[in-house]
Kinemage of the C-alpha trace (Angstrom):
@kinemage 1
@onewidth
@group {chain A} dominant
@subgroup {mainchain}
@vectorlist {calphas} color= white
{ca unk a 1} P -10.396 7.391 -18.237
{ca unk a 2} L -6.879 8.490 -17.385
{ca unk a 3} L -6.064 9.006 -13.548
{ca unk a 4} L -6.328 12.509 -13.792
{ca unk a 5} L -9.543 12.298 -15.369
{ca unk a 6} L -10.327 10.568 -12.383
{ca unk a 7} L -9.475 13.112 -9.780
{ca unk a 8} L -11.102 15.744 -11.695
{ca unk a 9} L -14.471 14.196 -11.850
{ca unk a 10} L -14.414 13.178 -8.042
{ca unk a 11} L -13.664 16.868 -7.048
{ca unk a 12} L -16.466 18.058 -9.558
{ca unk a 13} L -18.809 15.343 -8.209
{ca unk a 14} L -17.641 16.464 -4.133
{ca unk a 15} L -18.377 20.159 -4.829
{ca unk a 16} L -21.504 19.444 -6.318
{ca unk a 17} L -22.522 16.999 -4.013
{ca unk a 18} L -21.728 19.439 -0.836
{ca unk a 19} L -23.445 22.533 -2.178
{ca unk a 20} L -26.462 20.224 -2.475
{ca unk a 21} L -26.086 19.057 0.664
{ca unk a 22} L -25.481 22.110 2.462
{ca unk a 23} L -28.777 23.562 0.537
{ca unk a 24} L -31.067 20.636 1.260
{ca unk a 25} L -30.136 19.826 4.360
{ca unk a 26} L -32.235 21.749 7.361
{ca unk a 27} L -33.145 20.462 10.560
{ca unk a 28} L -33.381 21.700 13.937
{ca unk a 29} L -29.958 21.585 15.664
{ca unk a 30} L -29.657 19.190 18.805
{ca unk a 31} L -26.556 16.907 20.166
{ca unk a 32} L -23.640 16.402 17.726
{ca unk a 33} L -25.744 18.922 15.461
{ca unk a 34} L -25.293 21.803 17.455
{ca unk a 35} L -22.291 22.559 16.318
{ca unk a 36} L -21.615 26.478 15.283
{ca unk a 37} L -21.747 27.069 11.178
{ca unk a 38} L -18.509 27.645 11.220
{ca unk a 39} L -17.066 25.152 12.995
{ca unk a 40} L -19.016 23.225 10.763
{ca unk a 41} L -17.152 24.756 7.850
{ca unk a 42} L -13.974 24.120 8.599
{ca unk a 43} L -14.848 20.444 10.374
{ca unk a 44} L -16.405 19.910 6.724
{ca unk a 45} L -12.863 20.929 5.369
{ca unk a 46} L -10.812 18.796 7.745
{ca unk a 47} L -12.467 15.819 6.287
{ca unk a 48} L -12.430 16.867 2.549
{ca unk a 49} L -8.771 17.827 2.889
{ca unk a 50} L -7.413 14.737 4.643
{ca unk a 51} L -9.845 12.540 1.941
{ca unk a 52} L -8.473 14.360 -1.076
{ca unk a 53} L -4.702 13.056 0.682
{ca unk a 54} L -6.331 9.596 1.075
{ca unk a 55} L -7.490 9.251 -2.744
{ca unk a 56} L -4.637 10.729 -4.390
{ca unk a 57} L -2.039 8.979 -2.428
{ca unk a 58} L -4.036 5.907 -2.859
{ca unk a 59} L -4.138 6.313 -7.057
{ca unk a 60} L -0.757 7.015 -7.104
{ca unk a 61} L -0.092 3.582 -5.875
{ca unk a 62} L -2.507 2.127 -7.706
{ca unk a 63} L -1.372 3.374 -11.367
{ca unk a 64} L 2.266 2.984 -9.983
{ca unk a 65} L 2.491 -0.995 -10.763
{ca unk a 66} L 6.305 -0.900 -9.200
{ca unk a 67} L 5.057 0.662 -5.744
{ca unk a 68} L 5.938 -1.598 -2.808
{ca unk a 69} L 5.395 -0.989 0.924
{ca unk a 70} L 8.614 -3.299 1.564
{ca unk a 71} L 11.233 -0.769 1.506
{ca unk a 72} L 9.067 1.104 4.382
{ca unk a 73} L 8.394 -2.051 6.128
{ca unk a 74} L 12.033 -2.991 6.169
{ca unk a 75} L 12.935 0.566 7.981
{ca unk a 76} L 10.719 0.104 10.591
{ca unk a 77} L 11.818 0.836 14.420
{ca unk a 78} L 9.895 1.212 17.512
{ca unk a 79} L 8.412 -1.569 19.810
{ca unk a 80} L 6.669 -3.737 16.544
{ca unk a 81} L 9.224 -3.258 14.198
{ca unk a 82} L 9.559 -7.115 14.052
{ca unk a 83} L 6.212 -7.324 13.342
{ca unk a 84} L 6.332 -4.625 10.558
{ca unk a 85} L 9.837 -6.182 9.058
{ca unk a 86} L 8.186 -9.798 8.955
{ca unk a 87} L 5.030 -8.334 7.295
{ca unk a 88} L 7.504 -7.150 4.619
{ca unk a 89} L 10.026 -10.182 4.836
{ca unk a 90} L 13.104 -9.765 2.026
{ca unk a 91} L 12.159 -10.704 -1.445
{ca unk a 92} L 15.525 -10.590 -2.396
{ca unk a 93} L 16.457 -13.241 -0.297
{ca unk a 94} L 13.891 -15.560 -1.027
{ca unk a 95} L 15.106 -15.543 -4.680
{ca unk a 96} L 18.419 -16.651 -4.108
{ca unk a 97} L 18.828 -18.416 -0.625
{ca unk a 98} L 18.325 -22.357 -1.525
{ca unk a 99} L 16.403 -24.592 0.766
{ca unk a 100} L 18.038 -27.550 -1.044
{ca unk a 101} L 20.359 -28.286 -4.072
{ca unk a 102} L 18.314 -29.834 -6.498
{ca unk a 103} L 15.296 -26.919 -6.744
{ca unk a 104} L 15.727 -23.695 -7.538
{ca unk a 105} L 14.004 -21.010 -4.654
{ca unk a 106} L 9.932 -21.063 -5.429
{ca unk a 107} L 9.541 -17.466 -5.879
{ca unk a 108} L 13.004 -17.522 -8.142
{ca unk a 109} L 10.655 -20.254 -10.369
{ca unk a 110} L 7.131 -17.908 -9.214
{ca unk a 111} L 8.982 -15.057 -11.800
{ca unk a 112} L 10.502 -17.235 -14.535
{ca unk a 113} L 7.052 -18.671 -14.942
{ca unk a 114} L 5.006 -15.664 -14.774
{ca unk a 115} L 6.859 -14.222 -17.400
{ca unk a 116} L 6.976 -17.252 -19.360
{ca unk a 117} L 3.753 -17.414 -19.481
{ca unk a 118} L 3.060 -13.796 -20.124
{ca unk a 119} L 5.223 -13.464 -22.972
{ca unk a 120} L 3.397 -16.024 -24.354
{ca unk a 121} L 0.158 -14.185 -24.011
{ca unk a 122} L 1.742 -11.097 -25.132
{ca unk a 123} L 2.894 -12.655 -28.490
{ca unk a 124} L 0.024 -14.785 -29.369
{ca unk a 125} L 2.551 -17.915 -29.145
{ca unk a 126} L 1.114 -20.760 -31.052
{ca unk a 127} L 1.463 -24.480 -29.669
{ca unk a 128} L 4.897 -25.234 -30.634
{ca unk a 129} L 6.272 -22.360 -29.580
{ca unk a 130} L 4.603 -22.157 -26.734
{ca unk a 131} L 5.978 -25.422 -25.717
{ca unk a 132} L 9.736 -24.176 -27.021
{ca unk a 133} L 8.878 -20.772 -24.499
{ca unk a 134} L 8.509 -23.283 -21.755
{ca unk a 135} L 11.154 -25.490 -22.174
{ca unk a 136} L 13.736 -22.450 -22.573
{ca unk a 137} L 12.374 -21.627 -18.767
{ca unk a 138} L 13.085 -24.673 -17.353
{ca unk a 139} L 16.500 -24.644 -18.819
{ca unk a 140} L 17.298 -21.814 -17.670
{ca unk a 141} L 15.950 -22.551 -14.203
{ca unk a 142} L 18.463 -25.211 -14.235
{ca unk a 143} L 20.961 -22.858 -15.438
{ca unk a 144} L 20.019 -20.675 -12.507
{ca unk a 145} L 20.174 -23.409 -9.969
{ca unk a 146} L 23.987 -24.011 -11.036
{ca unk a 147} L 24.331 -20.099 -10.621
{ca unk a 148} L 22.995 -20.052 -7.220
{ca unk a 149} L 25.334 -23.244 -6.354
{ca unk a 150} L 28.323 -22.917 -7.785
{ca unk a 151} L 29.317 -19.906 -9.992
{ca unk a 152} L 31.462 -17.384 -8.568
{ca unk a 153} L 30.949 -13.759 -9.271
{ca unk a 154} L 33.408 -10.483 -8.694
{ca unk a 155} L 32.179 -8.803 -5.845
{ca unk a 156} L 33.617 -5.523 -3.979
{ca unk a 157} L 33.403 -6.159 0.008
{ca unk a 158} L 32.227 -4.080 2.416
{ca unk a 159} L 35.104 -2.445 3.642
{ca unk a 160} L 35.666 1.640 5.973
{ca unk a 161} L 38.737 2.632 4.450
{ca unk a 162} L 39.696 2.374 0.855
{ca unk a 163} L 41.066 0.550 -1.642
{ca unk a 164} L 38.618 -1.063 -2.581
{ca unk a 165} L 38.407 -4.989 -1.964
{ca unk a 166} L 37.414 -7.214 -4.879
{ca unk a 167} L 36.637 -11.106 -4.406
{ca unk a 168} L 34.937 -13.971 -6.197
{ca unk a 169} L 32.764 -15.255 -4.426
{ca unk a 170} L 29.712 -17.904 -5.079
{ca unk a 171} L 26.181 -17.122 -4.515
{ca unk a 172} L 26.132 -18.862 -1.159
{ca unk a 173} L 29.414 -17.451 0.231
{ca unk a 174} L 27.505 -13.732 -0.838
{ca unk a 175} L 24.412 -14.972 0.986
{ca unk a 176} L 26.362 -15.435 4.306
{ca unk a 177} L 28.059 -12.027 4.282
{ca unk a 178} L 24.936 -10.726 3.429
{ca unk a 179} L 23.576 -12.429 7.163
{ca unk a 180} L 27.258 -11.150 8.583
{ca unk a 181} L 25.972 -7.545 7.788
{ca unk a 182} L 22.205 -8.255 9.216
{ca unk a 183} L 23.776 -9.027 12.416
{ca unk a 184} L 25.792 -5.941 12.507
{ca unk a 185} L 22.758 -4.082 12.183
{ca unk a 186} L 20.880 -5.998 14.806
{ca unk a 187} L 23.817 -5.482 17.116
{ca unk a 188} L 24.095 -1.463 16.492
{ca unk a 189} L 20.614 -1.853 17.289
{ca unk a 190} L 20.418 -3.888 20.065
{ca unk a 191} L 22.122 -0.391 22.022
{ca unk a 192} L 19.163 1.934 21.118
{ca unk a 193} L 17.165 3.981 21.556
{ca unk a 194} L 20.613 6.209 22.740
{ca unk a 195} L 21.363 9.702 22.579
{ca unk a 196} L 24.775 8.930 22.210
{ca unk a 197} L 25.375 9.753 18.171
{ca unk a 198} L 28.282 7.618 17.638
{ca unk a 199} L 25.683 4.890 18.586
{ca unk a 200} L 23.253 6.007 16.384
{ca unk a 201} L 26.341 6.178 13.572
{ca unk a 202} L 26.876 2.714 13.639
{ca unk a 203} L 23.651 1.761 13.145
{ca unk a 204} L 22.990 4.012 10.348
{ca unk a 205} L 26.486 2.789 8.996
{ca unk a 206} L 25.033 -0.796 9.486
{ca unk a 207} L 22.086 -0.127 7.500
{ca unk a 208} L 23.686 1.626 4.758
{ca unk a 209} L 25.948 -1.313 4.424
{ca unk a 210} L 23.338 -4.307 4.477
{ca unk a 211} L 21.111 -2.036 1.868
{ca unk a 212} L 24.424 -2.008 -0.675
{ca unk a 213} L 25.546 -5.345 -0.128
{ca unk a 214} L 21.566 -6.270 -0.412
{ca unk a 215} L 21.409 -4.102 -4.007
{ca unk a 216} L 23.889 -6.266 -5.379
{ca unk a 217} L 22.336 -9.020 -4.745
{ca unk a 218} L 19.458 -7.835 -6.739
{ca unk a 219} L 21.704 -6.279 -9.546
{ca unk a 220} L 22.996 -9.997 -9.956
{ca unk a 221} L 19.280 -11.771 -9.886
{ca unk a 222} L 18.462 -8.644 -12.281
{ca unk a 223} L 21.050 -9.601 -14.939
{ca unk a 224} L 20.337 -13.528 -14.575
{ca unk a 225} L 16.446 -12.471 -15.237
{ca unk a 226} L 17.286 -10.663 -18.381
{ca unk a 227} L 19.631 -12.919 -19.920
{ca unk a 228} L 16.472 -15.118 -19.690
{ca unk a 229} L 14.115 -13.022 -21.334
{ca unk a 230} L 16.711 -12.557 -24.373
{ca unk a 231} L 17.072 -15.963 -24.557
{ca unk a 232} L 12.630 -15.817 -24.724
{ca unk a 233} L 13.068 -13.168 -27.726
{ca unk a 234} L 15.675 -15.178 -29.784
{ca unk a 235} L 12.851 -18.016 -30.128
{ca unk a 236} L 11.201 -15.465 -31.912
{ca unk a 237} L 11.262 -15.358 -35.786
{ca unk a 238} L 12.135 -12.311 -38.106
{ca unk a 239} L 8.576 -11.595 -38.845
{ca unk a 240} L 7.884 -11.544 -34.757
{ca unk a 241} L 10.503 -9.783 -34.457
{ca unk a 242} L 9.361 -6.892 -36.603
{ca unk a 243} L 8.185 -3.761 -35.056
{ca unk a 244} L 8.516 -5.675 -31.395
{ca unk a 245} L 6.674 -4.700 -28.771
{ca unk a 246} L 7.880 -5.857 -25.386
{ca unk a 247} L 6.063 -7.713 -22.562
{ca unk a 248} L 4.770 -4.768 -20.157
{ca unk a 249} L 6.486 -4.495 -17.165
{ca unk a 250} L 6.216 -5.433 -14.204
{ca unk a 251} L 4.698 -9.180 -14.603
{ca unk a 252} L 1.611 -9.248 -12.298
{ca unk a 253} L 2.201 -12.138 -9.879
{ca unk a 254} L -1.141 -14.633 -9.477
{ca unk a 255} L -3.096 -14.245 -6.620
{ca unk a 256} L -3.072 -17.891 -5.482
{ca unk a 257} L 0.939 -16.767 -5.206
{ca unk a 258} L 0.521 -13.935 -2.827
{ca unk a 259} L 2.334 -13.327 0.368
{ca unk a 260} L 1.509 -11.044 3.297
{ca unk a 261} L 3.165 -8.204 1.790
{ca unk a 262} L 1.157 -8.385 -1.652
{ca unk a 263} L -1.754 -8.755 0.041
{ca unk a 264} L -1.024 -5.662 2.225
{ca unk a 265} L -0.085 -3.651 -0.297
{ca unk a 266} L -3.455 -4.319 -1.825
{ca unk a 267} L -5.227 -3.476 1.124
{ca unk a 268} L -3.059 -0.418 1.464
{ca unk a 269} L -3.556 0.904 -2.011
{ca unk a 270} L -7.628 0.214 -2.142
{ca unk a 271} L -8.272 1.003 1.791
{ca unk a 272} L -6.371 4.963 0.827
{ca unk a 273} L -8.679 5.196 -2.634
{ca unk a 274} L -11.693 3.586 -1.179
{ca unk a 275} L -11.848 5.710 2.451
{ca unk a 276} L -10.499 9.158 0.220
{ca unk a 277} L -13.781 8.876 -1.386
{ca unk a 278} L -16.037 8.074 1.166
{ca unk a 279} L -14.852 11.155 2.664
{ca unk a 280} L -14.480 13.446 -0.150
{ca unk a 281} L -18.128 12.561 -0.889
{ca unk a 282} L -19.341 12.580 2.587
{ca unk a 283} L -20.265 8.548 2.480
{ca unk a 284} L -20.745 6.876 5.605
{ca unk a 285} L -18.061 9.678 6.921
{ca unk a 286} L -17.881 8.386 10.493
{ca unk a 287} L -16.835 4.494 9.356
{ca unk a 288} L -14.695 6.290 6.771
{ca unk a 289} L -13.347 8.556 9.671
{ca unk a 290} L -12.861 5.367 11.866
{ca unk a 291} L -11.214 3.558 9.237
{ca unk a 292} L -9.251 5.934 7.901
{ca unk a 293} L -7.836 6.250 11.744
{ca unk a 294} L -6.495 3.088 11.948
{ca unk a 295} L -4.845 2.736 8.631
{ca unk a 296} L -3.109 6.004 9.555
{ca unk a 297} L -2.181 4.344 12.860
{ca unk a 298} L -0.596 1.221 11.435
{ca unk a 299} L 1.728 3.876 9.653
{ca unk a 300} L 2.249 5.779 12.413
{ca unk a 301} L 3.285 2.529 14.554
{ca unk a 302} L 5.764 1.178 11.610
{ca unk a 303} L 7.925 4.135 12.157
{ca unk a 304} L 7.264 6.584 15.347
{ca unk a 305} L 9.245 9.480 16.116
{ca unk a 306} L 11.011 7.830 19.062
{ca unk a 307} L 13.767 9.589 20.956
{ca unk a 308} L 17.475 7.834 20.617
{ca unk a 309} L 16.934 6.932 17.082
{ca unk a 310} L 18.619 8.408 13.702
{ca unk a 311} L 16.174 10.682 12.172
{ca unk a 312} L 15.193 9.681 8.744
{ca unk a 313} L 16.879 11.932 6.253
{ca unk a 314} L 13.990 12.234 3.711
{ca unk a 315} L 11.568 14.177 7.202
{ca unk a 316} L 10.500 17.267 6.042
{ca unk a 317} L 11.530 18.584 9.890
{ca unk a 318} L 12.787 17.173 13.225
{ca unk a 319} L 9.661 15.723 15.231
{ca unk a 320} L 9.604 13.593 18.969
{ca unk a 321} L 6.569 11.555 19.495
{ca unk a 322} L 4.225 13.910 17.517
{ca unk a 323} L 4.852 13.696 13.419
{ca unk a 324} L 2.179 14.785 10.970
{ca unk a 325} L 1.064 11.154 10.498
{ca unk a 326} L -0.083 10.982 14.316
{ca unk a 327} L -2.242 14.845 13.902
{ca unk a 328} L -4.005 13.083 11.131
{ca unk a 329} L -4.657 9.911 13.169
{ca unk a 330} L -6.252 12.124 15.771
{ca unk a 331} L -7.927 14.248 13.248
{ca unk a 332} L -10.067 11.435 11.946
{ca unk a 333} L -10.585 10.264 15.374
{ca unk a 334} L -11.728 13.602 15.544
{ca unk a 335} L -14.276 12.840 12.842
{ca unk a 336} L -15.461 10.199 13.484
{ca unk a 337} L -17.299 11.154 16.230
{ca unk a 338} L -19.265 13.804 14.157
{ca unk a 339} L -21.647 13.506 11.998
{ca unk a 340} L -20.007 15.398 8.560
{ca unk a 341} L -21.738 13.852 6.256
{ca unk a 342} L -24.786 14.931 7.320
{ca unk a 343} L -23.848 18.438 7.322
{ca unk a 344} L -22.215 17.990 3.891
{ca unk a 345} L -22.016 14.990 1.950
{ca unk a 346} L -24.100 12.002 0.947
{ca unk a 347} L -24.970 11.357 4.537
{ca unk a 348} L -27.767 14.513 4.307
{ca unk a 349} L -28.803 13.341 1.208
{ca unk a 350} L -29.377 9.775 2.337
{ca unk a 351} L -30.837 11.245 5.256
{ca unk a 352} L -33.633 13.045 3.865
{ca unk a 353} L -34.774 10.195 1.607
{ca unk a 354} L -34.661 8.288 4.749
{ca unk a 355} L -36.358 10.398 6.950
{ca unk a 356} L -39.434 11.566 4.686
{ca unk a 357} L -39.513 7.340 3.902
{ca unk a 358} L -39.906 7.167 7.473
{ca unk a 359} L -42.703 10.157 7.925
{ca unk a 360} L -44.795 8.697 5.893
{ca unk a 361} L -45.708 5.604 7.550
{ca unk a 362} L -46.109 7.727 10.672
{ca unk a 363} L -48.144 10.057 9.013
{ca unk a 364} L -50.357 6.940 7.852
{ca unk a 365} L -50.904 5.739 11.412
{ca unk a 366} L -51.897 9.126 13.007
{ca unk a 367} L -54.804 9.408 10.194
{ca unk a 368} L -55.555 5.660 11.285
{ca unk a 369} L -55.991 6.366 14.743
{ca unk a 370} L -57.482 9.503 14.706
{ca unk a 371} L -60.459 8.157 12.344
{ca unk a 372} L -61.955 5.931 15.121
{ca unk a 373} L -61.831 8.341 17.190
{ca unk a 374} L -64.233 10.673 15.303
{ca unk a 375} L -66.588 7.824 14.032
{ca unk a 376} L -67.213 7.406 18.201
{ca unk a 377} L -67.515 10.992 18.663
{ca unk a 378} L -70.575 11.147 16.339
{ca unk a 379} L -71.839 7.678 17.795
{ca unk a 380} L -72.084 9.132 21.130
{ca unk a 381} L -73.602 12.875 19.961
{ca unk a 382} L -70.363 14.350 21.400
């Protein structure tokens, strides 16, 4: 089933299930129920509207194998940006900085062995080569640990006025102008939040800087990477070769290898597809509501619309304090406090089958007690 497939048959399956609902469901209105139809109505919409955002954002991400919360992470500002940036740390960096000469950095090795071993998967490698596959990784690990050490590399600094300023410069020497930029941008920082704008230049100019010098970096890493998987495909022979297919991209890292971000991002991508549907379908709304709320809020906090700070240039409009991530935070807040399910969803369904499950023992012990009752009334010649 393809992803559209997918949204198709959960808005089918959410009309459906809210007609029935709104058909079956009758009661006598008291507390939270006493809302107006047509408050109900629109109420009903609020949720189905904010859980159709939920579940399509959330599948996006989900058949998007590339998606990473990092990039957001790394941006954030506010009181926990810290918190947010550590959550998100710098992949980058951990690829290339060395923690000592004679290793290369574990998540450098985490990549050259997850695709080692997935291009042997992929081509149905038998023992031999499979052992040749391996041995061409750790060469080139130790190829990549002289790299890191000791090669030098053309680089163009970081410079405001032109010409442009070309150097060689190791991987280590790179590294350190790489923290000589960080610090600029945790200086410009340092003097906000500011309404002064040449404060909030520098910062922005800070940013911009640490980002290029930072895609380099990766550009570099990029190019070592795929001169190792050429080196994987020349082990190949002519007959493997023929109509080649390569290793889909990107390798899946192992589980036991995850970090905080990896497992955020999966509790990011399944909490948005998970919660969309329990409120598109009207499933345990309120504890969808609720939790719906705070996984709004975390995004809110990573990056509010505080005064004195550079506005993002990708905002759809110019917001202070109040941005449209906030109105949906206290939307489903909103929500959770009422019982929309019930009016439409699989809450009334539930309901009912709960309900007449529960009648019928009642109904039980009122014959029960009723029939003693009588026998004693003919006893006596009532």
């Amino acid at each position: 089933m393809t992803y559209y497939d997918t949204i198709a048959l959960l808005f089918g399956l959410t009309l459906i299930l809210v007609t029935l609902a709104s058909l079956l469901w009758r009661r006598p209105l008291s507390g939270a129920d006493s809302v107006n139809a047509p408050a109900r109505v629109f109420l009903v919409l609020l949720r189905l509207a904010i859980g159709w955002h939920f579940f399509v954002e959330g599948m996006d991400k989900l058949q998007n194998p590339t998606w990473s919360s990092e990039a957001y992470l790394r941006e954030s500002i506010g009181p926990l940006a810290e918190t947010f940036r550590n959550l998100a740390g710098d992949r980058v960096l951990d690829k290339l900085a060395l923690t000592d000469k004679e290793h290369v950095p574990a998540a450098l090795a985490g990549d050259y062995d997850a695709y080692t071993a997935a291009f042997i998967r992929h081509h149905g490698l038998d023992g031999e080569q499979s052992a040749r596959a391996e041995d061409i990784a750790r060469q080139r690990k130790s190829m990549a640990l002289t790299w890191l050490t000791a090669e030098t590399e053309t680089v163009q600094k970081i410079a405001p006025y032109p010409p442009a300023l070309k150097a060689d410069w190791t991987m280590p020497r790179r590294l350190e102008e790489y923290e000589r930029l960080r610090q600029e941008v945790q200086t410009a920082e340092a003097a906000l939040p500011s309404a002064d704008k040449d404060l909030q230049r520098r910062y922005t100019d800070a940013k911009a800087n640490v980002n290029r010098w930072r895609a380099d970096l990766k550009r570099s890493y990029d190019a070592q990477f795929a001169s190792f998987k050429k080196s994987l495909l020349d082990m190949l022979t002519a007959e493997q070769k023929k109509d080649l297919v390569p290793v889909p991209e990107p390798i899946a890292l192992p589980i036991a290898s995850w970090g905080p971000l990896q497992w955020s991002d999966f509790a990011v991508k399944w909490g948005l597809v998970v919660i969309g549907a329990g409120l598109l379908l009207g499933l345990l709304s309120r504890l969808s509501s609720a939790a719906g709320a705070l996984l709004v809020l975390s995004f809110f906090l990573a990056m509010p619309p505080l005064p004195g700070w550079p506005e993002s240039p990708r905002l759809e409009g110019h917001y202070l304090f109040i941005n449209k991530t906030l109105i949906e935070f206290l939307a489903l807040g909103a929500l959770t406090f009422l019982p929309t399910g019930r009016w439409a969803g699989l809450d009334a369904l539930f309901g009912l089958l709960w309900s007449d499950r529960r009648a019928a023992p009642e109904t039980i012990s009122r014959t029960r007690t009723r029939i003693p009752d009588d026998r004693e009334a003919v006893h006596t010649g009532i």
